[in-house]
TORFI-130944 format. One line per field, with one value per atom (N, C-alpha, C): residue number from 1; residue in three letters; chain; atom name; x negated, z, y. Coordinates in steps of 0.02 Angstrom, whole numbers, plus 50000, padded with zeros to 5 digits. Layout:
BEGIN
mike: NUM:...;
sepa: Ala:...;
gunu: A:...;
gufi: CA:...;
X: X:...;
Z: Z:...;
Y: Y:...;
***
This chain:
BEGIN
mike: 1:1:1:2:2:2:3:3:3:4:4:4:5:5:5:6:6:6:7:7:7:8:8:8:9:9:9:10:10:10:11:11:11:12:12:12:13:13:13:14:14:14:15:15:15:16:16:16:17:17:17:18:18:18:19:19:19:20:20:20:21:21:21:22:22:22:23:23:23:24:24:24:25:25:25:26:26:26:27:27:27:28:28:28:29:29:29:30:30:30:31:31:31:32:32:32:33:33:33:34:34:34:35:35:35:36:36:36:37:37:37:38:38:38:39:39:39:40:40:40:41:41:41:42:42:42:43:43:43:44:44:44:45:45:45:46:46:46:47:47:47:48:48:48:49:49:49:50:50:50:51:51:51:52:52:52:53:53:53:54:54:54:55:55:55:56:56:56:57:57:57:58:58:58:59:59:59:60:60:60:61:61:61:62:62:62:63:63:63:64:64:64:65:65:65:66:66:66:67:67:67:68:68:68:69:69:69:70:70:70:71:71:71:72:72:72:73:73:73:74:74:74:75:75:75:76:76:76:77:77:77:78:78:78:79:79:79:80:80:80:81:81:81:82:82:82:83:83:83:84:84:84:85:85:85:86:86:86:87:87:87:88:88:88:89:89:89:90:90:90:91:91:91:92:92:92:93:93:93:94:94:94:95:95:95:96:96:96:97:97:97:98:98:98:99:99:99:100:100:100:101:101:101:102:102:102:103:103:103:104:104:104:105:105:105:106:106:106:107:107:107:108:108:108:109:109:109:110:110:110:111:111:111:112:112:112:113:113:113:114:114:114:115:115:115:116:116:116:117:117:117:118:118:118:119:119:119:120:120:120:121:121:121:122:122:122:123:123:123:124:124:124:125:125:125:126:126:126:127:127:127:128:128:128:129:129:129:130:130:130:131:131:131:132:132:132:133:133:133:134:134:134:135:135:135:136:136:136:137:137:137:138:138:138:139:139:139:140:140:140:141:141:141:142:142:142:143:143:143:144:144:144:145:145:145:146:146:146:147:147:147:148:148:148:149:149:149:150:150:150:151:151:151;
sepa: Unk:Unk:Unk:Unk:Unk:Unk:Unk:Unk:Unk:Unk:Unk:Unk:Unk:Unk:Unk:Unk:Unk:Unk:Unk:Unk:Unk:Unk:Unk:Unk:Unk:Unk:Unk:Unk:Unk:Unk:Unk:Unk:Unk:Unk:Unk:Unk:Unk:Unk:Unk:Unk:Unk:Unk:Unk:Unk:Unk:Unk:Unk:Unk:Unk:Unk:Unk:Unk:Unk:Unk:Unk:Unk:Unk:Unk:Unk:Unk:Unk:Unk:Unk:Unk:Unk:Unk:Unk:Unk:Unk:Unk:Unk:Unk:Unk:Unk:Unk:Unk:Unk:Unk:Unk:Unk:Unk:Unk:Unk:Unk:Unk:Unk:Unk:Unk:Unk:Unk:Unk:Unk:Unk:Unk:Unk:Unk:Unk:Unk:Unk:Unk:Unk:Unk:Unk:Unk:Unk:Unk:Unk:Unk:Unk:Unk:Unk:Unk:Unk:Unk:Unk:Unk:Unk:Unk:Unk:Unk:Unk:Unk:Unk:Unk:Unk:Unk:Unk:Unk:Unk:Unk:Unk:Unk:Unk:Unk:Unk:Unk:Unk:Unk:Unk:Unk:Unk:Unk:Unk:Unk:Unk:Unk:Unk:Unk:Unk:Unk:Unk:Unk:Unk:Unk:Unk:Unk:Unk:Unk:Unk:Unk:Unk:Unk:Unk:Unk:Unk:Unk:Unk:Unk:Unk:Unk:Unk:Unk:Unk:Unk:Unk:Unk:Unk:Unk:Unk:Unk:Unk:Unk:Unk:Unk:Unk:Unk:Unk:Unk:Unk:Unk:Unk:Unk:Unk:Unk:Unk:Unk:Unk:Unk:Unk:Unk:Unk:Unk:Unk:Unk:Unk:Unk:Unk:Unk:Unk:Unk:Unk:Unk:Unk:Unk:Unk:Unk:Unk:Unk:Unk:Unk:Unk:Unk:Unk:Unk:Unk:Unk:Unk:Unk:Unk:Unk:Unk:Unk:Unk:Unk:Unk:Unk:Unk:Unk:Unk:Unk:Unk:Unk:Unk:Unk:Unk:Unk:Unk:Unk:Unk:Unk:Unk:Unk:Unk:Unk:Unk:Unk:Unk:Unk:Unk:Unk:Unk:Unk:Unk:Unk:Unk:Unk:Unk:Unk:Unk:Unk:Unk:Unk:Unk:Unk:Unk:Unk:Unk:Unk:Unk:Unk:Unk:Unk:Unk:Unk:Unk:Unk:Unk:Unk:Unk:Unk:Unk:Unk:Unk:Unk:Unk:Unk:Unk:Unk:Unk:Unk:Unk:Unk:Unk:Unk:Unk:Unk:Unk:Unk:Unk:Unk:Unk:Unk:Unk:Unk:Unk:Unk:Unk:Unk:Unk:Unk:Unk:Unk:Unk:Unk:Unk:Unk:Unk:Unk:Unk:Unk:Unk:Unk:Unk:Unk:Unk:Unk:Unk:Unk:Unk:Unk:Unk:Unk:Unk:Unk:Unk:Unk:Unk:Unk:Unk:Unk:Unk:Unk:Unk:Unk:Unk:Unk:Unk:Unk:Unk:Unk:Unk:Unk:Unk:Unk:Unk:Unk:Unk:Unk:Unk:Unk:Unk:Unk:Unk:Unk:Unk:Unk:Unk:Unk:Unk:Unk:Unk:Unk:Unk:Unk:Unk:Unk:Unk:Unk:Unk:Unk:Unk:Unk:Unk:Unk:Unk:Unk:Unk:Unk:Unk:Unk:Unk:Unk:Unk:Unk:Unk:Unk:Unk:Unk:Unk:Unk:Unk:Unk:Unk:Unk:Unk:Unk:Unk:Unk:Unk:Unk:Unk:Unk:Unk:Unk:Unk:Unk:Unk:Unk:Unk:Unk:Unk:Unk:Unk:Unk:Unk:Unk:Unk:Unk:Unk:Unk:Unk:Unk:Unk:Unk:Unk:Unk:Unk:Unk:Unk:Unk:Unk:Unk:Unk;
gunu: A:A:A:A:A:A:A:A:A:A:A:A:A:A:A:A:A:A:A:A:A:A:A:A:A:A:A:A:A:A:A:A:A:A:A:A:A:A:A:A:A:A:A:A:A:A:A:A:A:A:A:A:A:A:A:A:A:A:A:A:A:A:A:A:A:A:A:A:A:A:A:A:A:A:A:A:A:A:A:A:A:A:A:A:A:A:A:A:A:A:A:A:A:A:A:A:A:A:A:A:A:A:A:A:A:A:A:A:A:A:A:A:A:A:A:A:A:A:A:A:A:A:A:A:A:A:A:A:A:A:A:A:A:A:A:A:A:A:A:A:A:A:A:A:A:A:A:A:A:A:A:A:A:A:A:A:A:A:A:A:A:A:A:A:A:A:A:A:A:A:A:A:A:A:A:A:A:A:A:A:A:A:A:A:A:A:A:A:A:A:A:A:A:A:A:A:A:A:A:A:A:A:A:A:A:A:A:A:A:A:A:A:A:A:A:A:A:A:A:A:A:A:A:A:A:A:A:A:A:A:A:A:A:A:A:A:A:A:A:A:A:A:A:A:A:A:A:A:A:A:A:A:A:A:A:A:A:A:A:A:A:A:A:A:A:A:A:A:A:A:A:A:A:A:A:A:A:A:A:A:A:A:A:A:A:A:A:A:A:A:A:A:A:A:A:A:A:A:A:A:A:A:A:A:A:A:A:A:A:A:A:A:A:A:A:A:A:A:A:A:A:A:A:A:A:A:A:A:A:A:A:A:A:A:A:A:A:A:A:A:A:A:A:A:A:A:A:A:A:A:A:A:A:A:A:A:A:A:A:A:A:A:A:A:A:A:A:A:A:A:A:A:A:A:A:A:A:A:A:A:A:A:A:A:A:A:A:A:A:A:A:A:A:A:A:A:A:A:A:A:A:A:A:A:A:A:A:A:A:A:A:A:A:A:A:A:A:A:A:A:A:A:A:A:A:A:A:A:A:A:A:A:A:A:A:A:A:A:A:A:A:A:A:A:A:A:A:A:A:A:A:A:A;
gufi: N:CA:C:N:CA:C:N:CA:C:N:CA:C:N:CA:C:N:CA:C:N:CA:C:N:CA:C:N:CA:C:N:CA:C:N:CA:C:N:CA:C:N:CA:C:N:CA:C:N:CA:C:N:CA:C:N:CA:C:N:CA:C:N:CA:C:N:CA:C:N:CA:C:N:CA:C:N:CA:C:N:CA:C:N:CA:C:N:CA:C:N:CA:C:N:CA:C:N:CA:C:N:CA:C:N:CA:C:N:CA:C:N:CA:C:N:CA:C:N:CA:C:N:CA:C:N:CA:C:N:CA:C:N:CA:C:N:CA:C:N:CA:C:N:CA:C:N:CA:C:N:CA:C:N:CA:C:N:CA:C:N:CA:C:N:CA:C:N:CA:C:N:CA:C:N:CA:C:N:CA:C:N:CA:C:N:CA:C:N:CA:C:N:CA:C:N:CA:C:N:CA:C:N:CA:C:N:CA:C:N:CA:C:N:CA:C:N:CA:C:N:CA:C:N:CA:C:N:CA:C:N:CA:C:N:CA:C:N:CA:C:N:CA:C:N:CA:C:N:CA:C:N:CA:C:N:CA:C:N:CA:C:N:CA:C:N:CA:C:N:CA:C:N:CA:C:N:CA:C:N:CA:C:N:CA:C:N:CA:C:N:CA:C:N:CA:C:N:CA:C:N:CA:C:N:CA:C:N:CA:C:N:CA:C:N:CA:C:N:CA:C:N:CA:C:N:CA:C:N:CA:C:N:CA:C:N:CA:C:N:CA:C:N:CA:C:N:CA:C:N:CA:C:N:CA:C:N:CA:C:N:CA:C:N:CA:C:N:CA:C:N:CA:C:N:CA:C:N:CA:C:N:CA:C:N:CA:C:N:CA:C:N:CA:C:N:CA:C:N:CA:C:N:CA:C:N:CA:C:N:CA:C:N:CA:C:N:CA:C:N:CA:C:N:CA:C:N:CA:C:N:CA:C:N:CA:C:N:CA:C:N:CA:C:N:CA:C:N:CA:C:N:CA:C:N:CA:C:N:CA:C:N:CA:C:N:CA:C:N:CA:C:N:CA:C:N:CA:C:N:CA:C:N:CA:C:N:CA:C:N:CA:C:N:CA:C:N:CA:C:N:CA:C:N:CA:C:N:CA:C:N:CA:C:N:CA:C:N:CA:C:N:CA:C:N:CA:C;
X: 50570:50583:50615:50599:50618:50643:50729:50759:50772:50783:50786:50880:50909:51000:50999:51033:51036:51021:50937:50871:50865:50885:50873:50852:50794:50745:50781:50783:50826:50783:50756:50701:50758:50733:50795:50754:50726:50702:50720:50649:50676:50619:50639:50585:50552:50558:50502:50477:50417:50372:50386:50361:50412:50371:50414:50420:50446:50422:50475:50510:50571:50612:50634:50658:50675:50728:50800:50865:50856:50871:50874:50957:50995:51061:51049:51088:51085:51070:51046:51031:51096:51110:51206:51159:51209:51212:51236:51260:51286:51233:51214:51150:51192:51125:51147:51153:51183:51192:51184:51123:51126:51179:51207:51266:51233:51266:51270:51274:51230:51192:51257:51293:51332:51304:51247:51228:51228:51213:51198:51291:51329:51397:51417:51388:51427:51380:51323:51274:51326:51345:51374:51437:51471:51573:51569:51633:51627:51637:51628:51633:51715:51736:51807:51829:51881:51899:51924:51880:51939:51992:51997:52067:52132:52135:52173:52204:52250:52253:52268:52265:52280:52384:52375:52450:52490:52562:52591:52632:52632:52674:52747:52794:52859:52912:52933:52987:53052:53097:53183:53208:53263:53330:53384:53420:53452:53511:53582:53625:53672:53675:53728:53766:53832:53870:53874:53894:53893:53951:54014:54067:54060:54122:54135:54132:54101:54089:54033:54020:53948:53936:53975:53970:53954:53937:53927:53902:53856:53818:53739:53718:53661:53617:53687:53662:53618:53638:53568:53507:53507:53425:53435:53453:53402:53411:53431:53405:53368:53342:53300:53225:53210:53181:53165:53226:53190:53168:53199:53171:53104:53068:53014:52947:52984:52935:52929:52977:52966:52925:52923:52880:52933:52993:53047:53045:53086:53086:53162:53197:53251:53294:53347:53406:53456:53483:53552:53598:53655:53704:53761:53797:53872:53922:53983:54030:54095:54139:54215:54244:54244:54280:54246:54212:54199:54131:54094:54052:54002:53944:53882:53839:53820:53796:53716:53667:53590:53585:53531:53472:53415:53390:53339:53285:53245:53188:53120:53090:53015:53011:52968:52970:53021:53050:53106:53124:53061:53056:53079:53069:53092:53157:53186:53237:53304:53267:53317:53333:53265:53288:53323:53317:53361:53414:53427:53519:53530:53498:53531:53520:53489:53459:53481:53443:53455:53512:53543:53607:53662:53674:53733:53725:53680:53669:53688:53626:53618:53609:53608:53588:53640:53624:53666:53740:53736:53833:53867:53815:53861:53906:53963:54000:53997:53977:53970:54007:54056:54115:54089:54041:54035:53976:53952:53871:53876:53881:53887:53868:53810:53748:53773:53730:53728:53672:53645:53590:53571:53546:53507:53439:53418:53373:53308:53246:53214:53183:53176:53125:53057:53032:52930:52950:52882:52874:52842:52842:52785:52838:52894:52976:52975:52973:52978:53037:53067:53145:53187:53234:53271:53353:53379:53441:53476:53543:53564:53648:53656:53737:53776:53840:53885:53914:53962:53969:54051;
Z: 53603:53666:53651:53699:53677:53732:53722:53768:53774:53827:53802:53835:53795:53788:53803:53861:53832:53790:53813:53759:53706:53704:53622:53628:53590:53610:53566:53575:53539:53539:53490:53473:53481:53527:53530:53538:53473:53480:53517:53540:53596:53579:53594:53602:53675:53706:53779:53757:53799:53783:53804:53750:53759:53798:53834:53883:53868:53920:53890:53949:53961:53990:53990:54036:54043:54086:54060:54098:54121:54175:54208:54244:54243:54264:54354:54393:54463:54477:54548:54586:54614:54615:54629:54712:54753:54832:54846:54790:54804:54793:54855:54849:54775:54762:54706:54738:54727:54746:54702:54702:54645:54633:54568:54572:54578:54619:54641:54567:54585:54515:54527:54493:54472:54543:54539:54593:54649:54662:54731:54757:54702:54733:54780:54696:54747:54792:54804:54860:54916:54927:54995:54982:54930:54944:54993:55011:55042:55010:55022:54955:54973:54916:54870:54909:54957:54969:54929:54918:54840:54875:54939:54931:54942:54954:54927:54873:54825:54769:54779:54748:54758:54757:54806:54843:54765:54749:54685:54723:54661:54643:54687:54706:54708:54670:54668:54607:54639:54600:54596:54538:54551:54474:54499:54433:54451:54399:54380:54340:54330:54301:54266:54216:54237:54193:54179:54107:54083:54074:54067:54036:54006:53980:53922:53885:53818:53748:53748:53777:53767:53705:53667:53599:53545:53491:53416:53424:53494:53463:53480:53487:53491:53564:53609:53669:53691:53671:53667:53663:53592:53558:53605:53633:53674:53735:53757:53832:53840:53766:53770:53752:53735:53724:53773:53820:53870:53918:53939:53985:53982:53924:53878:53897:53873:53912:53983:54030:54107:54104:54080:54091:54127:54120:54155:54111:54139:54112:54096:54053:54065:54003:53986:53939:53914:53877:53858:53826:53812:53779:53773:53734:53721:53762:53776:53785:53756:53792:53732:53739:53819:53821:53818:53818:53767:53831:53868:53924:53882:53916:53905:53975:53954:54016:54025:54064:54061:54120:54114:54158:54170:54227:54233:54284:54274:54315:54311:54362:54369:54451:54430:54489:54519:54582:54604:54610:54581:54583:54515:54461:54400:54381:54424:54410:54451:54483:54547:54484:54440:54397:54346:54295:54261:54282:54341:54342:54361:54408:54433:54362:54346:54285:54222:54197:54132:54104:54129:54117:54097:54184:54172:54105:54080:54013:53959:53940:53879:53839:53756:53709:53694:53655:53636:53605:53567:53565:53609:53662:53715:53767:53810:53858:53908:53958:54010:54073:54074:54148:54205:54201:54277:54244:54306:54309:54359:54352:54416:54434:54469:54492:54539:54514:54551:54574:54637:54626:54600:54579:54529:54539:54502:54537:54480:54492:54444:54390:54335:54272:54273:54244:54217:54196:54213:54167:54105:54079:54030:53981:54003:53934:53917:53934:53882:53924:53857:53853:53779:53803:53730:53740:53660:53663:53652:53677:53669:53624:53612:53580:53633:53588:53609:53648:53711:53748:53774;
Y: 50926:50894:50827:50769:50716:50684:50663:50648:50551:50514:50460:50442:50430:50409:50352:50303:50231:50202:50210:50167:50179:50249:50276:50327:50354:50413:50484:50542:50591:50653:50655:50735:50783:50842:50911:50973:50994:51079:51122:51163:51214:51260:51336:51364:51345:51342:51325:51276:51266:51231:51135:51108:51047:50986:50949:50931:50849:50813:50732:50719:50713:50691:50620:50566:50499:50528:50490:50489:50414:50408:50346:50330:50296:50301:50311:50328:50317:50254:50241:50176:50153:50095:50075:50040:50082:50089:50013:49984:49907:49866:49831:49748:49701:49696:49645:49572:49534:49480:49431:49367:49314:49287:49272:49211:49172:49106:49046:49003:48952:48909:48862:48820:48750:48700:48682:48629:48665:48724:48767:48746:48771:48752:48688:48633:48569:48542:48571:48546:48550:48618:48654:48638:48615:48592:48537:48508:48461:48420:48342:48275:48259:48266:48250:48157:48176:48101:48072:48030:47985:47930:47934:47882:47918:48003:48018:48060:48053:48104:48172:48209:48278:48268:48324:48325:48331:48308:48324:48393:48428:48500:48480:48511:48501:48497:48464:48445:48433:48463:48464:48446:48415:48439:48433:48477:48490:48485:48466:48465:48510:48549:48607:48613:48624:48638:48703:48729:48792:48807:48853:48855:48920:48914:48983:48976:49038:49017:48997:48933:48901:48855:48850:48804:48822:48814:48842:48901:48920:48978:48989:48911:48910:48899:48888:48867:48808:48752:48701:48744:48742:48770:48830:48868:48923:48889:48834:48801:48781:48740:48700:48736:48796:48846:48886:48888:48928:48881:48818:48773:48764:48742:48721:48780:48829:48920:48909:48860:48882:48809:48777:48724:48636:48661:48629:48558:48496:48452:48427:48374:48363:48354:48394:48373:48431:48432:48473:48442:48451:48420:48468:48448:48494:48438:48454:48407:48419:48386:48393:48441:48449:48497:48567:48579:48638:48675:48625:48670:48621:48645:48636:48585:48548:48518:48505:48494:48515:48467:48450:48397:48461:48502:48524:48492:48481:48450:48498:48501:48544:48586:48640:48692:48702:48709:48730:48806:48848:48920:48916:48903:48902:48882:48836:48806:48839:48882:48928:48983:49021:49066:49060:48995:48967:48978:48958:48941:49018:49053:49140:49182:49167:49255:49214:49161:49137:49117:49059:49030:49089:49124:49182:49221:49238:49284:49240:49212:49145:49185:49156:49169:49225:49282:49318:49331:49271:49259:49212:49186:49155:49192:49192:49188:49152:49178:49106:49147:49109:49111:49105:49034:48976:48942:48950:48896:48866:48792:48752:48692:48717:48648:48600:48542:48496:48451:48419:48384:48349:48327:48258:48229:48160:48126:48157:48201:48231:48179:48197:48163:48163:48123:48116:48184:48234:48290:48276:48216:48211:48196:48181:48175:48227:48299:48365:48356:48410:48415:48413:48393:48348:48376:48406:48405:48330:48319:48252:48279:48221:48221:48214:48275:48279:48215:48238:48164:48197;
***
């Protein structure tokens, strides 16, 4: 007897008298639908006004101070690390008296989590007392982000 598997034919002895069988999968109760060709699309879009640009993203910044044991334990480099992952723009620095200070610029959804979830924790041998924002005038996102010297 000879069975056919997803296009592969399979001899299977029997005493009864043998027979050929075709498995065919079910018929799908779902209409097939053509995809739509590249030109079929932009036939039917509407034409792109070029005198105006596409709306810009929303942008904030924002300035924070860090306190606590924010010094010598690596707080820059994980600000500037995690800012960088959210896509944020801006600055870090140490200061004298012993807080940490930051330029954040970007998303204002990103920059809301920075300061609630991120900051309060920080890097693992940090201490942080007080996080305390302020407004600021935002940066080019195209500066990155940069630690600065102590000030």
């Amino acid at each position: 007897m000879q069975f056919l598997s997803g296009g592969i034919a399979v001899n299977v002895t029997t005493t009864a008298p043998s027979r050929t069988f075709v498995w065919s999968p079910p018929r799908s109760t779902v209409p097939r639908v053509p995809k739509p060709h590249l030109a079929d699309a932009m036939a039917t879009s509407a034409p792109a006004d070029a005198s105006s640009p596409p709306a810009p993203k929303p942008r904030k910044a924002v300035r924070v101070v860090v306190k606590g044991r924010v010094t010598g334990v690596g707080f820059r480099d994980w600000t500037a690390s995690t800012a960088e992952s959210l896509g944020l723009a801006g600055w870090v620095r140490n200061r004298r008296d012993g807080s940490v200070e930051a330029l954040l610029s970007g998303d204002p959804a990103k920059i809301e989590d920075m300061i609630t979830r991120r900051f309060p924790v920080g890097p693992p041998a940090a201490t942080v007392t007080a996080v305390v924002p302020s407004p600021a005038e935002p940066v080019d996102p195209s500066a990155g982000f940069e630690i600065k010297f102590t000030v």
